[in-house]
Biopython code that builds the backbone (N, CA, C, O; Angstrom):
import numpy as np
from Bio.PDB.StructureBuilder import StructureBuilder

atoms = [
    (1, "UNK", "N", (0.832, -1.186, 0.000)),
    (1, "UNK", "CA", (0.000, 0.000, 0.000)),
    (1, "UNK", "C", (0.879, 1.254, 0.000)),
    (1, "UNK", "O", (0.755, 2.196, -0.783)),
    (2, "UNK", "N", (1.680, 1.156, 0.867)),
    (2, "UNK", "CA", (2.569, 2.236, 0.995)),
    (2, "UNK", "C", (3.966, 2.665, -0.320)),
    (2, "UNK", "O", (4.721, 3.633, -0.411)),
    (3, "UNK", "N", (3.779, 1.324, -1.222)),
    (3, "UNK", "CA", (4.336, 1.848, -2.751)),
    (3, "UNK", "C", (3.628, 2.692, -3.446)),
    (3, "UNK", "O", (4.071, 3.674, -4.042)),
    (4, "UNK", "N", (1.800, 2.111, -3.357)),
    (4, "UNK", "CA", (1.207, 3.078, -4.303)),
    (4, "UNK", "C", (1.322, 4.161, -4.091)),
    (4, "UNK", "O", (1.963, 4.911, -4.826)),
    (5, "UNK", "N", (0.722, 4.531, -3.017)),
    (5, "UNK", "CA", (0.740, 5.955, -2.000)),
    (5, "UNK", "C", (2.118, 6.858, -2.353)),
    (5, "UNK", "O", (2.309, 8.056, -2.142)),
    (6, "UNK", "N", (3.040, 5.829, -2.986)),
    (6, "UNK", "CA", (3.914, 6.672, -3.402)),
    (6, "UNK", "C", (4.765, 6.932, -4.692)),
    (6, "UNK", "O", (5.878, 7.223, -5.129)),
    (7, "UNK", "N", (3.208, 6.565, -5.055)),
    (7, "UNK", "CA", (3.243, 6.229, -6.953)),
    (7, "UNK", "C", (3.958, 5.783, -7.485)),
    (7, "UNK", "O", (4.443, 6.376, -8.449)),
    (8, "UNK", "N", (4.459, 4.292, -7.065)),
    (8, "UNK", "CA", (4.962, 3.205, -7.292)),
    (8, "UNK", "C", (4.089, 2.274, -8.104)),
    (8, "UNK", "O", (3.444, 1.479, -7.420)),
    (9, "UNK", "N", (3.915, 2.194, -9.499)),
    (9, "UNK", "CA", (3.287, 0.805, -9.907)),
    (9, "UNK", "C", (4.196, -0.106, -10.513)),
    (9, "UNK", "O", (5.406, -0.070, -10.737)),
    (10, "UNK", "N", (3.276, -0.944, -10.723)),
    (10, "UNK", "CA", (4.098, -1.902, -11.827)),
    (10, "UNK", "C", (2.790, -2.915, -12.651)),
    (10, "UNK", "O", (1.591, -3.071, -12.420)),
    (11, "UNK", "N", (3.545, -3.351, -13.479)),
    (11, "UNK", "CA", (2.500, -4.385, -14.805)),
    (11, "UNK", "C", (2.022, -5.267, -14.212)),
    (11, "UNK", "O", (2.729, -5.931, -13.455)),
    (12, "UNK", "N", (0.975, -5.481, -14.339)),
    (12, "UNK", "CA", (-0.144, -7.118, -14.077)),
    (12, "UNK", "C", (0.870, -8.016, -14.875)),
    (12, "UNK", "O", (1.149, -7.638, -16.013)),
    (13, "UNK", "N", (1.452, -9.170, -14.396)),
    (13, "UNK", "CA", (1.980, -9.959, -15.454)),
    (13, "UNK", "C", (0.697, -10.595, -15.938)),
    (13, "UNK", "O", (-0.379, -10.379, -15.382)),
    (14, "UNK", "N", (0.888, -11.660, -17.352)),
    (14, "UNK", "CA", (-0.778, -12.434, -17.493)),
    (14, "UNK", "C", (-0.228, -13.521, -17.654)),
    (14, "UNK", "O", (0.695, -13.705, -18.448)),
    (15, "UNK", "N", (-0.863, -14.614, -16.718)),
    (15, "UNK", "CA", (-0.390, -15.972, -16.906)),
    (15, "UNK", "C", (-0.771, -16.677, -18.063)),
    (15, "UNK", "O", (-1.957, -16.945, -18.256)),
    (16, "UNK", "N", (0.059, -16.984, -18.804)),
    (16, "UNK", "CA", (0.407, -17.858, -20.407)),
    (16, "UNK", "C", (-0.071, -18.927, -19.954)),
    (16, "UNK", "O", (0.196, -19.242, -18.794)),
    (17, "UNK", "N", (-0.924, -19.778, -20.788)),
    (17, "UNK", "CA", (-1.360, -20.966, -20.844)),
    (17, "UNK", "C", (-0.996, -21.911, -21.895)),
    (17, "UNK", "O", (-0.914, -21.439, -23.029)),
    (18, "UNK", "N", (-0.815, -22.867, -21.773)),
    (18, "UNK", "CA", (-0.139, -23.878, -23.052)),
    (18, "UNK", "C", (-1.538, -23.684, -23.322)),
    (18, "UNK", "O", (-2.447, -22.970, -22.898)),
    (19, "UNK", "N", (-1.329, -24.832, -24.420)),
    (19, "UNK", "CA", (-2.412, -24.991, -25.717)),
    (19, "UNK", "C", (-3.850, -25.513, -25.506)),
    (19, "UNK", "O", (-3.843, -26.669, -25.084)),
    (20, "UNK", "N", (-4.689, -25.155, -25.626)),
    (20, "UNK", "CA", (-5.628, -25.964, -25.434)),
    (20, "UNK", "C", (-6.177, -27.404, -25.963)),
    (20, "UNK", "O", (-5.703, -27.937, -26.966)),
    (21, "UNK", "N", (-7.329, -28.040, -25.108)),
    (21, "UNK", "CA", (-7.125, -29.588, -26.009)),
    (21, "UNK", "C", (-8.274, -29.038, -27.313)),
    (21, "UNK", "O", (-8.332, -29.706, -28.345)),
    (22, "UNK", "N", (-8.949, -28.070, -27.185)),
    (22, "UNK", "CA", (-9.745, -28.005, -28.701)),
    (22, "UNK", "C", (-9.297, -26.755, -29.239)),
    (22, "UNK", "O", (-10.094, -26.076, -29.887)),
    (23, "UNK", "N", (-7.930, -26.302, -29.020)),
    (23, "UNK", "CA", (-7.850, -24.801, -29.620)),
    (23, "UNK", "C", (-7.854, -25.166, -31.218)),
    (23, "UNK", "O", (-7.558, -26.321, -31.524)),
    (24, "UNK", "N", (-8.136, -24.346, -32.115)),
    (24, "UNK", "CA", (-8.203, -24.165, -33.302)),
    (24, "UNK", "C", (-9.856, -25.327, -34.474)),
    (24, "UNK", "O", (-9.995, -25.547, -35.677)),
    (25, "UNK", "N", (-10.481, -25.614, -33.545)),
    (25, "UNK", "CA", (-11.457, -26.243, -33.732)),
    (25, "UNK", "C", (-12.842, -25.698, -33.769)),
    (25, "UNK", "O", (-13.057, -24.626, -33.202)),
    (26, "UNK", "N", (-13.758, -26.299, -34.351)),
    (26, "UNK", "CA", (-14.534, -25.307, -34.404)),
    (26, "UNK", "C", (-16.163, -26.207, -34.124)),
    (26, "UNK", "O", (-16.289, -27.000, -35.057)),
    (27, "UNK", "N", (-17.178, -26.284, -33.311)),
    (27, "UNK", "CA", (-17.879, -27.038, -32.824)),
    (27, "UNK", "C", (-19.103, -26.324, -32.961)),
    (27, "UNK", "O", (-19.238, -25.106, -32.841)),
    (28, "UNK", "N", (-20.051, -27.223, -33.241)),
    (28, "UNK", "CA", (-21.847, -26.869, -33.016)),
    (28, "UNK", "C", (-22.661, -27.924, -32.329)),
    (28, "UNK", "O", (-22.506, -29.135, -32.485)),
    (29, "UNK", "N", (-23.332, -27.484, -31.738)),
    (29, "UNK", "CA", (-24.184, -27.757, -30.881)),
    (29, "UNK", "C", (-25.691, -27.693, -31.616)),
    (29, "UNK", "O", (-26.354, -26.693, -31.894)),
    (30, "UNK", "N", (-25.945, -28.856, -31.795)),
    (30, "UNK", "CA", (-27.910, -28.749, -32.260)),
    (30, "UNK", "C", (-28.850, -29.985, -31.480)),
    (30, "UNK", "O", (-28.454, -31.075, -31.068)),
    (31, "UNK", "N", (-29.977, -29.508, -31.445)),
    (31, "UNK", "CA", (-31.106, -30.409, -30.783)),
    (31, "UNK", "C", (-30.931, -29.936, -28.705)),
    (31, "UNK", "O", (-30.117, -29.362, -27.983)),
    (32, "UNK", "N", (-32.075, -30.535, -28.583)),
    (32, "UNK", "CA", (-32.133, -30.652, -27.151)),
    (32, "UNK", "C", (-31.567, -31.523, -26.402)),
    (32, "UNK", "O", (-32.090, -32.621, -26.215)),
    (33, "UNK", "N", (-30.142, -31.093, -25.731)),
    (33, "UNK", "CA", (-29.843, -32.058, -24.887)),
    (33, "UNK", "C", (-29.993, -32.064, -23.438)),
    (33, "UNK", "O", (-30.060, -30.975, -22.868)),
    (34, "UNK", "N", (-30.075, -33.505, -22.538)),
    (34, "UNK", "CA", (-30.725, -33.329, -21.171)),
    (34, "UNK", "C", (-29.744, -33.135, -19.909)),
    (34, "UNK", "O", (-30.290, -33.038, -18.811)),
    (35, "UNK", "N", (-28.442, -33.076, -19.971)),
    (35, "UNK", "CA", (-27.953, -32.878, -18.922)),
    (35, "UNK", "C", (-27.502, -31.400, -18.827)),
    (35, "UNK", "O", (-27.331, -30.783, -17.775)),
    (36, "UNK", "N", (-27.334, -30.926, -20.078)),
    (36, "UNK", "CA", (-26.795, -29.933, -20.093)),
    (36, "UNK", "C", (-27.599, -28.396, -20.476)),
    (36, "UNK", "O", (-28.715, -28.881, -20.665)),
    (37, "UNK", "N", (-27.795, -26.924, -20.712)),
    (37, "UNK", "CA", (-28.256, -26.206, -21.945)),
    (37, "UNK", "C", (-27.070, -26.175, -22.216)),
    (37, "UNK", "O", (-26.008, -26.311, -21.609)),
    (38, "UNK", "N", (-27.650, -25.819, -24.001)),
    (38, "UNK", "CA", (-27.066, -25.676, -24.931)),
    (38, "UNK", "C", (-26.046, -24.094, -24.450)),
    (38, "UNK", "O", (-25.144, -23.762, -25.219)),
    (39, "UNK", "N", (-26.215, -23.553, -23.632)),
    (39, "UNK", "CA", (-25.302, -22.235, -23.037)),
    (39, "UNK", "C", (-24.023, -22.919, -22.451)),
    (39, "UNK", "O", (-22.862, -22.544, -22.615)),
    (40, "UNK", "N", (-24.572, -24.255, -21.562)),
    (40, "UNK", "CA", (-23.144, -24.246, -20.786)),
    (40, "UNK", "C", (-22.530, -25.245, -21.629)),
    (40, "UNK", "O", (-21.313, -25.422, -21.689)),
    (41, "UNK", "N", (-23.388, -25.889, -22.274)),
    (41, "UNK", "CA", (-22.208, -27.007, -23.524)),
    (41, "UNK", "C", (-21.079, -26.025, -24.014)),
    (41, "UNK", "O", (-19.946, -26.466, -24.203)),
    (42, "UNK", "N", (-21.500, -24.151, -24.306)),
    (42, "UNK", "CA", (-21.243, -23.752, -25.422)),
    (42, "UNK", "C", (-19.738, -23.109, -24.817)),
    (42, "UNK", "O", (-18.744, -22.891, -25.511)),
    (43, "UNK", "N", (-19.848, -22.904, -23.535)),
    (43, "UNK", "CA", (-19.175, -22.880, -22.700)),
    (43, "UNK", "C", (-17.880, -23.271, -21.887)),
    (43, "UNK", "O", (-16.906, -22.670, -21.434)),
    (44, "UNK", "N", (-18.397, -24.723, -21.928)),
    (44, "UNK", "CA", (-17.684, -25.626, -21.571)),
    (44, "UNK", "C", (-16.387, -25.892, -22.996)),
    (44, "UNK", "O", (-15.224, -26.283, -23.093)),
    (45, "UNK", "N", (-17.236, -25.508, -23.693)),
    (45, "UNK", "CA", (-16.015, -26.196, -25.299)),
    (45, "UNK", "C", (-15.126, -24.619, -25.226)),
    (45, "UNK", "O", (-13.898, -24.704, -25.215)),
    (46, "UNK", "N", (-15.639, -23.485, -25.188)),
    (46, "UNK", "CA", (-14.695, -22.172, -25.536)),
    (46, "UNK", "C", (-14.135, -22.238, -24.016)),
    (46, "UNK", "O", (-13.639, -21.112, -24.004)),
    (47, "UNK", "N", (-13.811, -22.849, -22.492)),
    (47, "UNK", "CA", (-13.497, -23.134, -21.951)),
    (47, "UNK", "C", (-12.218, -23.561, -22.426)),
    (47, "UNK", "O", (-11.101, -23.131, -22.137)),
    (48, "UNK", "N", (-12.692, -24.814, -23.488)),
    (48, "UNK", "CA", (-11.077, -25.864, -23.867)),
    (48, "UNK", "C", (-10.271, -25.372, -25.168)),
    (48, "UNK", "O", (-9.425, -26.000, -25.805)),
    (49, "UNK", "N", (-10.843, -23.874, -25.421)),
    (49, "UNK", "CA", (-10.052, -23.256, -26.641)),
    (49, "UNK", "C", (-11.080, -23.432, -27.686)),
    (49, "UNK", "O", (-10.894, -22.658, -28.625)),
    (50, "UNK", "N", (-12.255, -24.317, -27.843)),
    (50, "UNK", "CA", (-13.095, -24.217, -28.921)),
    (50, "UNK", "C", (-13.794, -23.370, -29.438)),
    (50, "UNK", "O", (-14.318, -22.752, -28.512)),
    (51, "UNK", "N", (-14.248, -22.809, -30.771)),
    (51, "UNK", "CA", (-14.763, -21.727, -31.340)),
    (51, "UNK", "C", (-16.431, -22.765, -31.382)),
    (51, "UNK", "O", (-16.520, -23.963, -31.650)),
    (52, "UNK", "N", (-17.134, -22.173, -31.162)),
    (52, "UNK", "CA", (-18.841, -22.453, -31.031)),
    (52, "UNK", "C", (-19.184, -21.951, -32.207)),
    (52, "UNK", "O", (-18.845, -20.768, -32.181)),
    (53, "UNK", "N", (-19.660, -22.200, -33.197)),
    (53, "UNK", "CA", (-20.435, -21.727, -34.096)),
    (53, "UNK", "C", (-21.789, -22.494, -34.240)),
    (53, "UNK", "O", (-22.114, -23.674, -34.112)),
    (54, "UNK", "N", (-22.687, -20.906, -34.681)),
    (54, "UNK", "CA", (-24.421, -21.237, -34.821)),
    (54, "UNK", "C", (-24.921, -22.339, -36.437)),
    (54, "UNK", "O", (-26.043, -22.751, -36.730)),
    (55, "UNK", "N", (-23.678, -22.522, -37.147)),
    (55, "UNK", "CA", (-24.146, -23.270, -38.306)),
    (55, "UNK", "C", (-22.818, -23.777, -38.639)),
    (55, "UNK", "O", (-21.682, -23.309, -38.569)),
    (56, "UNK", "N", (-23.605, -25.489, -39.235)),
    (56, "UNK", "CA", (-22.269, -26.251, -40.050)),
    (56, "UNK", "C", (-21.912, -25.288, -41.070)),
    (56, "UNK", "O", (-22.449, -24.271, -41.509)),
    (57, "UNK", "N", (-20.351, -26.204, -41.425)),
    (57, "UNK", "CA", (-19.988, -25.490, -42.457)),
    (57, "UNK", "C", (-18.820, -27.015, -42.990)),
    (57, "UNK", "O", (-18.786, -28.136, -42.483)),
    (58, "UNK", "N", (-18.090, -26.524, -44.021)),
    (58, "UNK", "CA", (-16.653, -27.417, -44.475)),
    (58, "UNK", "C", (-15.480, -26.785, -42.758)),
    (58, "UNK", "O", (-14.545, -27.531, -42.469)),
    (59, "UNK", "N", (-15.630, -25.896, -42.140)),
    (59, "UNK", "CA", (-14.650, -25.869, -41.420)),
    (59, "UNK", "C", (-14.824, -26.579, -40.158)),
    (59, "UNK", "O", (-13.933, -26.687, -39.316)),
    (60, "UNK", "N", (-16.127, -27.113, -40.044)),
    (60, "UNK", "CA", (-16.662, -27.075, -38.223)),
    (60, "UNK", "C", (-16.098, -28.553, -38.159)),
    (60, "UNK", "O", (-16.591, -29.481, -38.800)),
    (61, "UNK", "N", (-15.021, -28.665, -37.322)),
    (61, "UNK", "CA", (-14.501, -30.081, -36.568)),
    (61, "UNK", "C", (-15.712, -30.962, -35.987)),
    (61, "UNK", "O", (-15.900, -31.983, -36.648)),
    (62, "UNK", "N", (-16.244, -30.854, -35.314)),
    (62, "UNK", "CA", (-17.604, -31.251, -35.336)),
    (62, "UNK", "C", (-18.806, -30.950, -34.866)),
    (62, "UNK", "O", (-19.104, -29.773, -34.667)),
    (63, "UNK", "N", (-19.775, -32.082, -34.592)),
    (63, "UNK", "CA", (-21.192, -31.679, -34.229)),
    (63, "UNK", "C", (-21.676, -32.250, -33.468)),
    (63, "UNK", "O", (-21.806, -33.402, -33.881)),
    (64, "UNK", "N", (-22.100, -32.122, -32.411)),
    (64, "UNK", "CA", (-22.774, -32.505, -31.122)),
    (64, "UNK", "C", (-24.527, -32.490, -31.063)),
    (64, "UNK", "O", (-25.072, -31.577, -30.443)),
    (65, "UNK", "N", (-25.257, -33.426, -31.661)),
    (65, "UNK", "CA", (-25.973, -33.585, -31.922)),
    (65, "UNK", "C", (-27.058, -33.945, -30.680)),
    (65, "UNK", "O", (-26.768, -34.962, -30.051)),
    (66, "UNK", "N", (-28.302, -33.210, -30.247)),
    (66, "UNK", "CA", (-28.938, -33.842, -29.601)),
    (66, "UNK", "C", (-30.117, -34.589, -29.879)),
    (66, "UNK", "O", (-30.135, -35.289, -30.892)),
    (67, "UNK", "N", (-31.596, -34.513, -28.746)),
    (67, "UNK", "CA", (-32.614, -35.203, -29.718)),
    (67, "UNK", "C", (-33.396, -34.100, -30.604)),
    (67, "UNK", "O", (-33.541, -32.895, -30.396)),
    (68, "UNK", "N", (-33.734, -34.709, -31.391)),
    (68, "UNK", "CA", (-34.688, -33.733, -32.688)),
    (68, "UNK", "C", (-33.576, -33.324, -33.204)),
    (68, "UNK", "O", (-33.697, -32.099, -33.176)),
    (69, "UNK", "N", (-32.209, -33.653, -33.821)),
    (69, "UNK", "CA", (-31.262, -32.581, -34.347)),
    (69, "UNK", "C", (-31.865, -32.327, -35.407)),
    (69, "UNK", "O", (-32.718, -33.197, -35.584)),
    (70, "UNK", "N", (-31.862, -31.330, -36.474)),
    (70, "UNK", "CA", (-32.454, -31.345, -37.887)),
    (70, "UNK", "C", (-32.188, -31.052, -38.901)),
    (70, "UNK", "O", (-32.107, -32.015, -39.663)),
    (71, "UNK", "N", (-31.912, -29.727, -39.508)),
    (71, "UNK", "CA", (-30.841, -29.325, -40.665)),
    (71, "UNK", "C", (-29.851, -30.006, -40.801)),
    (71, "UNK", "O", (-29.560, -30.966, -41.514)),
    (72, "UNK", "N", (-29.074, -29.112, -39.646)),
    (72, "UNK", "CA", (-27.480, -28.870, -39.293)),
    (72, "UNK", "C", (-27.261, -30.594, -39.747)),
    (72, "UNK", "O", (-27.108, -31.003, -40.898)),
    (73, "UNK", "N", (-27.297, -31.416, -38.511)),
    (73, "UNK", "CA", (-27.065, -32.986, -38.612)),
    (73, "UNK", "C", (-27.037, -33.202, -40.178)),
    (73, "UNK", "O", (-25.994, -33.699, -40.603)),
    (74, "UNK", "N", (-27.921, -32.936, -41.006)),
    (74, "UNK", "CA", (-28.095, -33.672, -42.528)),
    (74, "UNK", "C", (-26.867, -32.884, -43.039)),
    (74, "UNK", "O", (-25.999, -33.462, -43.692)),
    (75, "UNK", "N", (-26.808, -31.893, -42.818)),
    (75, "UNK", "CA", (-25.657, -30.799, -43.629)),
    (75, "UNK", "C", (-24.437, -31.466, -43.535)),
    (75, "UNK", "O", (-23.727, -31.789, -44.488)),
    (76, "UNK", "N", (-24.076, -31.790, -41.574)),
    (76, "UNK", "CA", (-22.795, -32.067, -41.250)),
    (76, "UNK", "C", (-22.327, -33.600, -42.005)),
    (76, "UNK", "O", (-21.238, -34.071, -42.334)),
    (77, "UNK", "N", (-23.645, -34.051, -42.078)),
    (77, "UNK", "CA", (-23.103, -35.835, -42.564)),
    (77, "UNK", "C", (-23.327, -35.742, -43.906)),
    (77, "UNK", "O", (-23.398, -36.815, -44.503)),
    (78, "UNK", "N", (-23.465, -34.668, -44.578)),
    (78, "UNK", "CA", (-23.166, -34.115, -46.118)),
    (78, "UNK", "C", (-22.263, -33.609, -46.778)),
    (78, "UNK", "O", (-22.144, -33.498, -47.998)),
    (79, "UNK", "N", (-21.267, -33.130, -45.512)),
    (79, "UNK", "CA", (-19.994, -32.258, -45.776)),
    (79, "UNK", "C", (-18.578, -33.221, -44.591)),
    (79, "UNK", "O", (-17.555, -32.708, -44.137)),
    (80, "UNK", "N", (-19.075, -34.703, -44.402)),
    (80, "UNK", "CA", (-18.556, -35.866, -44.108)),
    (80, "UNK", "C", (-17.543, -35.312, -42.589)),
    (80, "UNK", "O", (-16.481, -35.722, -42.121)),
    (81, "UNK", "N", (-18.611, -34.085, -42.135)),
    (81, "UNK", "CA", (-18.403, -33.685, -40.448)),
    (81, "UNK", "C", (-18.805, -34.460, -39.384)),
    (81, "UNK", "O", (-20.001, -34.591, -39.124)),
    (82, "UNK", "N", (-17.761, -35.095, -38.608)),
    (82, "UNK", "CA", (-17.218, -35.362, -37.126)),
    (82, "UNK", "C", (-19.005, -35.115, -36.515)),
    (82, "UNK", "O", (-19.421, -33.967, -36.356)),
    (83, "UNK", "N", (-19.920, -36.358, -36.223)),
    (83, "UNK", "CA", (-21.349, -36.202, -35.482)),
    (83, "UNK", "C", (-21.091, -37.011, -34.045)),
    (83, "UNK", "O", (-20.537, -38.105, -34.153)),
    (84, "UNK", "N", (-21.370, -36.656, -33.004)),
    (84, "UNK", "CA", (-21.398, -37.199, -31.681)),
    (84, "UNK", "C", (-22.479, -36.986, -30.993)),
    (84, "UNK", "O", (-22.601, -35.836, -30.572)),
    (85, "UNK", "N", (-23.331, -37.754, -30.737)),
    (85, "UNK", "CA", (-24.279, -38.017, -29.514)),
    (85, "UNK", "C", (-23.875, -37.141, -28.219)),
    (85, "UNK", "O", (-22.738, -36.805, -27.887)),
    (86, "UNK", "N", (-25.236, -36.824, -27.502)),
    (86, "UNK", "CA", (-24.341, -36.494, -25.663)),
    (86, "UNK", "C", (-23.408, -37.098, -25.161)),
    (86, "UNK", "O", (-22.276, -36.742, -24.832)),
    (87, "UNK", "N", (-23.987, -38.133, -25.113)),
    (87, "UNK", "CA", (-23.452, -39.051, -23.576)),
    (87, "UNK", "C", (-21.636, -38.889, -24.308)),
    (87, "UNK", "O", (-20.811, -38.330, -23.585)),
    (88, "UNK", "N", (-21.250, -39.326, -25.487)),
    (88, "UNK", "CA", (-20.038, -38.911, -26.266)),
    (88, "UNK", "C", (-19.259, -37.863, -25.861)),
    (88, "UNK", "O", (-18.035, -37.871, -25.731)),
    (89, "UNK", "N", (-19.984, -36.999, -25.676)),
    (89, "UNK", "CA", (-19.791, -35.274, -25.657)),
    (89, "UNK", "C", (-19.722, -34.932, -24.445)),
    (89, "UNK", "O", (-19.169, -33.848, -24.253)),
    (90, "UNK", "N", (-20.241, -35.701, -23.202)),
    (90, "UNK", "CA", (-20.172, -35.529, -21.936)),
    (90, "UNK", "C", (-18.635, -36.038, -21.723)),
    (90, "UNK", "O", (-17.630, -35.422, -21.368)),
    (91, "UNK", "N", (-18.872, -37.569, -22.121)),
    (91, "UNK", "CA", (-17.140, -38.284, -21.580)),
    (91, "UNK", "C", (-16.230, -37.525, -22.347)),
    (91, "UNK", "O", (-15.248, -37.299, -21.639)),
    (92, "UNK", "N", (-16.108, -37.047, -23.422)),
    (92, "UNK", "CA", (-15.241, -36.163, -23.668)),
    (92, "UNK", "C", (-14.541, -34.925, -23.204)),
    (92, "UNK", "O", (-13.344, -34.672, -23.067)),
    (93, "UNK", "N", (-15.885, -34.061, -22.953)),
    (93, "UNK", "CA", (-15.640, -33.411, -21.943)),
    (93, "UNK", "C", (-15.042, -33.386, -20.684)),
    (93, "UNK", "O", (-14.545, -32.392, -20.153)),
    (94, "UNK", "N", (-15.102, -34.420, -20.264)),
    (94, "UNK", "CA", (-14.906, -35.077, -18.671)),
    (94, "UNK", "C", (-13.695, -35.480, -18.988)),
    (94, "UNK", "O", (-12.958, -35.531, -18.004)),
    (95, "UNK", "N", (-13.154, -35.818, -20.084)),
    (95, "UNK", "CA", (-11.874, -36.536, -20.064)),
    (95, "UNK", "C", (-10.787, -35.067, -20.854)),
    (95, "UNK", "O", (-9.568, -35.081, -20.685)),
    (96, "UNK", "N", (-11.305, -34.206, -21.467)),
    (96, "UNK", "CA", (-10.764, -33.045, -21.779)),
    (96, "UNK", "C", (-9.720, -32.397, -20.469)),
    (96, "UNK", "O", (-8.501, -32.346, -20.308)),
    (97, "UNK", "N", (-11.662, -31.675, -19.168)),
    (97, "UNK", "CA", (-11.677, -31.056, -17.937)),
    (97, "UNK", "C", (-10.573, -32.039, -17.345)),
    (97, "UNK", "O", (-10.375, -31.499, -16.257)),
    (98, "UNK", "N", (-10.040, -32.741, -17.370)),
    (98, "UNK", "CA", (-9.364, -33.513, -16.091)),
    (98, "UNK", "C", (-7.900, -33.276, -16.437)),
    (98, "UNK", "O", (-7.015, -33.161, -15.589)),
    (99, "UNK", "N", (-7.627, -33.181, -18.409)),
    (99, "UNK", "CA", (-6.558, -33.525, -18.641)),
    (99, "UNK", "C", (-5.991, -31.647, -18.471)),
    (99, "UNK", "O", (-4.790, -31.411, -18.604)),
    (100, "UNK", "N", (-6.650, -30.870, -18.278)),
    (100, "UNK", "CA", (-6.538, -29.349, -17.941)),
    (100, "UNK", "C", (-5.590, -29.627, -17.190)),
    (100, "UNK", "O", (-5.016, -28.735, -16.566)),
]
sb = StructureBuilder()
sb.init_structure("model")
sb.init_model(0)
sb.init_chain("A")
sb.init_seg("    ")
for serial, (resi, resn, name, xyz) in enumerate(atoms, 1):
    if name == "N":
        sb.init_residue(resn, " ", resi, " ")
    sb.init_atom(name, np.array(xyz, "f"), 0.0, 1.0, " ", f" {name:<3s}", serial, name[0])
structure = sb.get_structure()
């Protein structure tokens, strides 16, 4: 206290993080799934470095499909995109969070 007081600062360092396990990937989320909302799925992945996007595409690593998926799903298994169920998407997760 008694540095500031005497207009003493210094830099926030910012702690560097290695790489993430989904950095440079790019993930969607469609249908209703039950353990989770679709907020904290979306969450949980830009958590592990993942980019969330609202629509397939040729770039999206994959798709996390719940029940009723509809478009998206036909698109992703049209453009021969990475499809996973929850329960998939949970242990993944779980095995991602641990390896943090």
């Amino acid at each position: 206290q008694a540095l500031i007081e005497a207009g003493i600062t210094w830099q926030e360092s910012e702690v560097t993080q290695g790489p993430t396990p989904l950095e440079g990937q790019t993930w969607v989320l469609t249908g209703a799934m039950e353990s989770m909302t679709r907020d904290e799925g979306k969450a949980r992945l830009q958590a592990l470095g993942a980019k969330v996007a609202g629509s397939v595409s040729k770039k999206t690593t994959c798709l996390v499909a719940g029940e009723a998926a509809g478009s998206k799903l036909t698109k992703a298994e049209q453009l021969g995109v990475e499809v996973i169920d929850e329960a998939t998407f949970i242990e993944r997760l779980a095995a991602w969070e641990q390896s943090e």
